[in-house]
N, C-alpha and C positions, 0 to 999 in steps of 0.2 A: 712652260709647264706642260702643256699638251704635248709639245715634242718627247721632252719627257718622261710621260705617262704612257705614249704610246711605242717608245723602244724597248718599257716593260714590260708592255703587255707582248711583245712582240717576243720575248726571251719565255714568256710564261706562256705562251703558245704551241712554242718549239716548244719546251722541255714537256708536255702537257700532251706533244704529239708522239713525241715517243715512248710517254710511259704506255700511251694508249694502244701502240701497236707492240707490244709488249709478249703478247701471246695474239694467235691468228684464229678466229672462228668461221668466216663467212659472214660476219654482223657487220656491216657500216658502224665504224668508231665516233664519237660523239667529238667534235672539234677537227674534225679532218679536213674540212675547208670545200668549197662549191666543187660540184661536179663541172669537171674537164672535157666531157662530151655526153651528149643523150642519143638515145634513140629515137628515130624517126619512124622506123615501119615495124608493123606488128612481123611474129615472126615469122621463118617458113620452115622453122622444125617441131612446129605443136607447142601449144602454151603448155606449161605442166600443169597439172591438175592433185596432184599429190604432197599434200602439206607437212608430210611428219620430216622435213628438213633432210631427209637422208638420200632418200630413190627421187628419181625426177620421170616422167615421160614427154617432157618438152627442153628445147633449149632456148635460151633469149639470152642477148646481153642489151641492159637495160641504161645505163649508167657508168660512167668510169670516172673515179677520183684514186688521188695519187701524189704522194711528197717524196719531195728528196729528204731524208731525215741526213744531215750534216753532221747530228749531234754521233748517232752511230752508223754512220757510215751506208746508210740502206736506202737502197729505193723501196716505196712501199704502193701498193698499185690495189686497186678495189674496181674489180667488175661487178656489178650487180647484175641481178638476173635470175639462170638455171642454167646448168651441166647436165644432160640426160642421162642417167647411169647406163647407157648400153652403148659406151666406149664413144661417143661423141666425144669431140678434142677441141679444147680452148685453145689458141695461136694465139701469142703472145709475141709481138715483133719489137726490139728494143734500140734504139738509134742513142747508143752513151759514150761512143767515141767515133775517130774518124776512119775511114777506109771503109765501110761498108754499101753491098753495091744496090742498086736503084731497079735493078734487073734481075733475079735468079738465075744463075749461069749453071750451063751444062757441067756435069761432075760434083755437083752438090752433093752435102753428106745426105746419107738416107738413112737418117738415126731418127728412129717415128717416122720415117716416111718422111721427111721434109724435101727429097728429091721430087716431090711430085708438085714445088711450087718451081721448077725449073719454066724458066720464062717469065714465069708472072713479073709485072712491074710496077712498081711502085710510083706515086704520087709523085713528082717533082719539088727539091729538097727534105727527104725521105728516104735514107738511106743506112736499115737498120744492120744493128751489127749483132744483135743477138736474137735466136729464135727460143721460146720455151711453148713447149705443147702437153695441158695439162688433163687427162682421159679420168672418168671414172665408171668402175660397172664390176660386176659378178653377185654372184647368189652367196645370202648369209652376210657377212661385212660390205661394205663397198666400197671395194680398194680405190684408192688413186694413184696414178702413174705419173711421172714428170719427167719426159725428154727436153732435153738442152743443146741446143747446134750454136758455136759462135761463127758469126756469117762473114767475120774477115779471115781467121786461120782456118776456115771449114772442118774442124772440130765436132764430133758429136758425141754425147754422153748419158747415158742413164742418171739420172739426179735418182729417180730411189721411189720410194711408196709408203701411203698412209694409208687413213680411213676419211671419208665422210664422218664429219663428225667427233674426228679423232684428234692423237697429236696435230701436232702441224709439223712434227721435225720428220724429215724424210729418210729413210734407212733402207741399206742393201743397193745402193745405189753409187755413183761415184764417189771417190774417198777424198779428191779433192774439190770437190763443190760442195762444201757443205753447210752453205748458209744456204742454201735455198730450203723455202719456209712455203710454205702452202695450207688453206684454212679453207673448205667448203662447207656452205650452208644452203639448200635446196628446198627450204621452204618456202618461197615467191609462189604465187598462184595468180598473181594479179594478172599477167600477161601485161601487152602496151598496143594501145591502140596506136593505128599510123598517125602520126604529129603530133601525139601526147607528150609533149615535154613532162608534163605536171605529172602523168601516170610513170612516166620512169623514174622520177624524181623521189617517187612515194617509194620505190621497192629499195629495202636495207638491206638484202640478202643477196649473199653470190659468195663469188671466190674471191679469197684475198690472198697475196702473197706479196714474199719481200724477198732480196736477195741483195747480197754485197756490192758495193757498187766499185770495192777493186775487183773483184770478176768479172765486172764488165765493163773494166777499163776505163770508167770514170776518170775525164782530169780535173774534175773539183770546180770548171766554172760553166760550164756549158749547160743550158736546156736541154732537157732528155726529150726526147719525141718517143709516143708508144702507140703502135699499132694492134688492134685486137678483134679477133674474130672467132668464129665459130665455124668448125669443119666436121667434118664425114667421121666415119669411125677406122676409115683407112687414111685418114688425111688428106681426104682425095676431090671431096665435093663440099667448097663452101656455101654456104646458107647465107639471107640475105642479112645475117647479125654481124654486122661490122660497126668498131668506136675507132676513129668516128663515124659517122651515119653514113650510111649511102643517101641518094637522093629518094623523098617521098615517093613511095610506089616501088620501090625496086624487090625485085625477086629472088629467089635464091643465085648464086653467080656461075656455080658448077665446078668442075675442074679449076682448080688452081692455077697451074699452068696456063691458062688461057685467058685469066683474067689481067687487065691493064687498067689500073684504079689512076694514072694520070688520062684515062678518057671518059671518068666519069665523075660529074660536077661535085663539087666540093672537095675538104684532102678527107682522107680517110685513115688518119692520124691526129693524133693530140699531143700536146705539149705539156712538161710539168716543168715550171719554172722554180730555179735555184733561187732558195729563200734568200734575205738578208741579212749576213752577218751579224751576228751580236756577242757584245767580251762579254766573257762570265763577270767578270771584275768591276767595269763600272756598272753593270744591271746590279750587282749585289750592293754595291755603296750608293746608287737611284733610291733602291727598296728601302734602305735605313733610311735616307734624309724624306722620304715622303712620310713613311711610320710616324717620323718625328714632327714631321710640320705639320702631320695630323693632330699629334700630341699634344701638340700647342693652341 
């Protein structure tokens, strides 16, 4: 009976998780499941101080949770935190199939700038294959920007622009990517102190997005691994906001290019584990014979 009760619950979780990410604000969705990484050090781009959810003057990333939604086909990814609106860039590294390299090799695309992580190296088993780098800033609205580099065919693409605040669907941007979905919220004011698990834990606000996961070559059984950090506004100098954590104390890292996250302790990557199948069909004939043995 417990077996039972809890393959339901398990179908009414999934379907419960995707109605949830439904539409994209920047809010932490209610049922989306424990955070996949915290931060560890307070930041080194200014905590923001400005609450009305739109402009930011700091950036942190605080928190990362993230499902594979099976039901529609999407990866769905939740930084919490802040975005500084003066063209600061969320890095978004995506490891969802194979062939992608460990190293940033010389002749990388430089769509966003992403030529300027040539060198940098990656954690060992950490070998992502898709980059998205997400900016927002200017006077009046504040736009947001979304480059896309796939890091096996060296590909680069404009995905398109919103608002803070606004849609989530992206426009003016490449004609064939067009599930990428982007939702920022910039009111966190909390900051996080160094080793506060519990202070990141608290902030429900940041960026959320989803994207296809035949775009990114998903083969339907594997663990996605996702790197994410916080860069310059030339995409040039990272900040000490990296999920996963760097180690307590650590500093902003600088140039890209120069950093090597397999020599420094811990990965600096997370993992979102592929759910567990469930048929529509016996969940649905579960649901009536419980109804009924309630009945009774």
């Amino acid at each position: 009976m417990k077996m039972r009760i809890s393959v339901l619950a398990a179908a009414v979780t999934m379907a419960a998780a995707s109605l949830a990410h439904a539409g994209l604000d920047g809010v932490l969705d209610a049922g989306t499941g424990p955070a996949l990484a915290t931060q560890l050090n307070g930041t080194g781009f200014g905590d923001n101080s400005q609450a009305n959810g739109i402009t930011a003057n700091g950036s942190e990333l605080d928190a990362a949770y993230g499902t594979i939604d099976v039901v529609n086909h999407k990866l769905y990814l939740m930084l919490t935190g802040n975005l500084e609106t003066n063209f600061n860039k969320l890095n978004v590294f995506i490891q969802a199939k194979a062939g992608g390299p460990n190293t940033i090799a010389p002749g990388a695309s430089t769509q966003g700038g992403f030529n300027n992580f040539i060198g940098c190296k990656f954690d060992t088993g950490f070998n992502p294959t898709a980059w998205i780098s997400v900016t927002a800033g200017s006077v009046g609205p504040t736009n947001v920007y979304v480059d896309y580099v796939d890091l096996v065919t060296n590909a680069g693409n404009y995905i398109g622009t919103t608002t803070v605040g606004g849609s989530d669907t992206l426009s003016g941007g490449a004609p064939s990517l067009p599930s990428f979905r982007v939702g920022i919220n910039n009111g966190n004011i909390a900051g996080v102190t160094a080793s506060s698990a519990a202070g990141a834990l608290a902030v429900t606000t940041g960026v959320e997005l989803t994207v296809d996961l035949n775009e990114l070559g998903w083969n339907g059984i594997d663990a996605i691994n996702i790197a994410a950090m916080i860069n310059g506004s030339g995409n040039d100098f990272l900040s000490n906001q990296v999920l996963g954590s760097l180690p307590v104390g650590s500093g902003n890292l600088g140039g890209p290019g120069s950093v090597n996250f397999d020599s420094i302790g811990g990965n600096q990557f997370f993992t979102i584990a592929v759910p567990e199948p469930v048929s529509a069909a016996p969940v649905a004939l579960l649901a009536t014979a419980l109804l009924g043995r309630r009945r009774r």
